[in-house]
C-alpha positions in Angstrom: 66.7 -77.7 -68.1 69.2 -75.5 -68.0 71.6 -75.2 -64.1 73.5 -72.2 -63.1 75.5 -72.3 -59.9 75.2 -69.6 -57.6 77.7 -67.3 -56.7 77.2 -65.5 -53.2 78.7 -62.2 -53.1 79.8 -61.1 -49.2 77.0 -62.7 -47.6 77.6 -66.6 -46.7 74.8 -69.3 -47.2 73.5 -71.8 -44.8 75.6 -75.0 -45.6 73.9 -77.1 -42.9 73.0 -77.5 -39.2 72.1 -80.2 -36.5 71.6 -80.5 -32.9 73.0 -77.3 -31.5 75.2 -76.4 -34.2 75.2 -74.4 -37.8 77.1 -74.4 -40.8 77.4 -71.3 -42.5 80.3 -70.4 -45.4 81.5 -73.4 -44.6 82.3 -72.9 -40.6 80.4 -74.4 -37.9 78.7 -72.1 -34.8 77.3 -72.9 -32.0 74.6 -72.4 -30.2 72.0 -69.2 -31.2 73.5 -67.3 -34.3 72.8 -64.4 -36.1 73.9 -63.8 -40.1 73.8 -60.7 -41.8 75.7 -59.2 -44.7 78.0 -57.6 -42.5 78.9 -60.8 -40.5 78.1 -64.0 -38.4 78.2 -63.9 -35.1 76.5 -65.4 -31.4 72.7 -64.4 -31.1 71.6 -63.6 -27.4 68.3 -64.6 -28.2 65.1 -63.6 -27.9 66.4 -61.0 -24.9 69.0 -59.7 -27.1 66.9 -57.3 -29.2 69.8 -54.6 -28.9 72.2 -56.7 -31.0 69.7 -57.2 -34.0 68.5 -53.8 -34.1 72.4 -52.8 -34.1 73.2 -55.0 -36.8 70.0 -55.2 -39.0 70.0 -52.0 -40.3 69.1 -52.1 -44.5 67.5 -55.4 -44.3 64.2 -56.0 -46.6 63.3 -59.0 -44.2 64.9 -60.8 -40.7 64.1 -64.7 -40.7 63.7 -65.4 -37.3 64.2 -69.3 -36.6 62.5 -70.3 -33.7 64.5 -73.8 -33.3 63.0 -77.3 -34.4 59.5 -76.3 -34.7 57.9 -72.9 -35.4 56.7 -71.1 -32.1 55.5 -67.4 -31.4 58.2 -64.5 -30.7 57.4 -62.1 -27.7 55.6 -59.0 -28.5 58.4 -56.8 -27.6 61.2 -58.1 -30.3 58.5 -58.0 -33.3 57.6 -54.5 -32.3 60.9 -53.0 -31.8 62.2 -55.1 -34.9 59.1 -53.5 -37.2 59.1 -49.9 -35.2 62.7 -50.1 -36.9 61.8 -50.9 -40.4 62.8 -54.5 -40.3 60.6 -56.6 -42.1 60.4 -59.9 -40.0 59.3 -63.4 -40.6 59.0 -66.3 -38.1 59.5 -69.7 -39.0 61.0 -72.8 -37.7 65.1 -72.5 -37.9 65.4 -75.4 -40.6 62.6 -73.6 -42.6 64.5 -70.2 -42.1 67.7 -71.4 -43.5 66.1 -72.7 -46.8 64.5 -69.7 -47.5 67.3 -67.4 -46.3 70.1 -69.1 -49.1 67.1 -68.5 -52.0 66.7 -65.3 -51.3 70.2 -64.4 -51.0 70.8 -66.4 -54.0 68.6 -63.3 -55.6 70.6 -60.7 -53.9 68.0 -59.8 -51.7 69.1 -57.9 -48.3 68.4 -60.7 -45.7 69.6 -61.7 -42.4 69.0 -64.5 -39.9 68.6 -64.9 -35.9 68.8 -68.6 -35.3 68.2 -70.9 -32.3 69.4 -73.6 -32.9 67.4 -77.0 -33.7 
């Protein structure tokens, strides 16, 4: 079987996360966070619909990480977040991050909103 490592181009990969906290490119966030190839920064939440819309332009698909175990979004944030062209997919946060770094690893156009676990 043959390896290759994978090279990330501007976008950063999930490196880890824990109680409260993730580890993306290598720096730790707290609390709710939201990556996209332009950036990481703090996620409002569920209430903060503005923000993604802002910043999740271009996306193929938002993985939405609903914390330790997967749960329902409101209405409102998958409408506005579809109504906008955003593909969007719900799982729990651990679940989001695996599948976020393999698609980036692909060069897809993803992002993620994370609570945290």
């Amino acid at each position: 079987m043959r390896l290759t490592e994978i090279v990330y181009t501007e976008a950063r990969p999930v490196d880890g996360y824990g109680p409260g906290f993730f580890r993306i490119g290598g720096q730790v966030h707290e609390g709710a966070v939201l990556v996209l190839p332009g950036g990481i920064g703090p996620w409002g939440g569920y209430d903060d619909t503005a923000t993604l819309l802002a910043a999740a332009g271009g996306l193929d698909v938002l993985f939405v990480g609903t914390g330790a175990e997967i749960a329902h979004i409101p209405a409102a944030l998958r409408d506005a977040l579809e109504g906008a062209g955003i593909g969007v997919e719900v799982m729990a946060s651990p679940a989001a991050c695996r599948t976020y770094n393999v698609l980036l690893a692909e060069g897809r156009r993803v992002g993620l909103a994370l609570l945290p676990v």
